[in-house]
Structure formats: structure tokens, C-alpha cells
N, C-alpha and C positions, 0 to 999 in steps of 0.2 A: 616136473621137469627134471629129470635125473639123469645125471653125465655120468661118466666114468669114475667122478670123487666128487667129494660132498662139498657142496657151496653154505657157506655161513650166509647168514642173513647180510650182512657187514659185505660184502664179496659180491652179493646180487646186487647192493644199490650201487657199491663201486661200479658194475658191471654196466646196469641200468645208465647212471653219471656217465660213461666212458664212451657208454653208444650216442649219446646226445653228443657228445665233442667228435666222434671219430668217424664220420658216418662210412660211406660204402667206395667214396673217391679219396677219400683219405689215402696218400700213401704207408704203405706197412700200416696198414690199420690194423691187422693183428694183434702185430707185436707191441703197439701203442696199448690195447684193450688189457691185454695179457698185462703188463705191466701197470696200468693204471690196479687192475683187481689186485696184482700183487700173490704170490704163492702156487701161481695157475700158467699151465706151457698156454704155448701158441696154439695147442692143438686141443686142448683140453677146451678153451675158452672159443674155437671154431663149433666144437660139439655143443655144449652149453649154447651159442649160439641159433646152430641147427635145430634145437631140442625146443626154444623159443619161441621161435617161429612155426613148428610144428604145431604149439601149445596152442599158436595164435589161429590159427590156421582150425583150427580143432574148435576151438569159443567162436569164430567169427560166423562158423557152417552151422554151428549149432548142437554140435557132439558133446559138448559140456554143457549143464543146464546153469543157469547162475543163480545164485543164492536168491531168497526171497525176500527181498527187502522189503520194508513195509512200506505203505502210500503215505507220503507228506500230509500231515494233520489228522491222520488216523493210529488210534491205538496211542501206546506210550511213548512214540518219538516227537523229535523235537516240533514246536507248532511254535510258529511268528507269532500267532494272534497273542496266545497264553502269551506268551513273551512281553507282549506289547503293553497288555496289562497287567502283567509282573509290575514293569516299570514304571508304568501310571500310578500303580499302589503305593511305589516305593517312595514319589514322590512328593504322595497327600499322607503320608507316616512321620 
């Protein structure tokens, strides 16, 4: 998602935060966003915007593949069961 100038991480979740309060009947919602992110015009934070939704737009048809995440209780990620009797062990210790 690349605009006109660089968004810090700090800037996207400002960004992300601002869209949940300001939505699209908001009046001046712009200049509410803009301000909320802080160091970003009206217009900059319209494009960023635009750029977004493109992104969205792009993951939801399928043109981005998404990571592979591994299957719940396969391989090294987290598994409830282990878990469970983690804590059974912990208890007769």
C-alpha cells in the first residue's frame, strides 16, 4: 500500500483507530482522519485511503495469495490438547 509518503507503522494503526470512529457519514471526515493520524494533509490520507481499498479489493478477488498458515494441532503450533495436559502435569508436580 504505497501513497505519496511513507506511513510509519504508528500512523497505520492511528489510521486504522480513526476509520472505526469516522466512518463515511461522518461530517469532514477527512480532515477528522488526517488529524487523528497527525503529520498527513487531507489529501495524502484520501490516497492512502484509495490505496486500501484497492489492497482490499485485490485479497478479497484473490490476486494476493495469503500466507500459509499451518492447521490447528498440526506440526509446532499451538495444540489445546498439549495444553491441557501441560496443566494436568503441573498440577500432580
Amino acid at each position: 500500500m504505497a501513497s505519496g509518503s511513507s506511513w510509519t507503522p504508528k500512523q497505520n494503526k492511528l489510521f486504522e483507530n480513526a476509520l472505526a470512529i469516522y466512518d463515511k457519514d461522518t461530517p469532514d471526515r477527512w480532515n477528522n482522519l488526517a488529524r487523528a493520524v497527525g503529520g498527513k494533509t487531507v489529501e495524502e490520507v484520501k490516497m492512502h485511503y484509495e490505496n486500501l481499498v484497492e489492497d482490499i479489493k485485490q485479497i478479497e478477488t484473490g490476486h494476493v495469495p495469503l500466507p500459509p498458515y499451518k492447521k490447528a494441532g498440526r506440526g509446532r503450533g499451538y495444540n489445546f490438547m498439549d495444553e491441557e495436559k501441560r496443566m494436568r502435569n503441573l498440577r500432580f508436580q
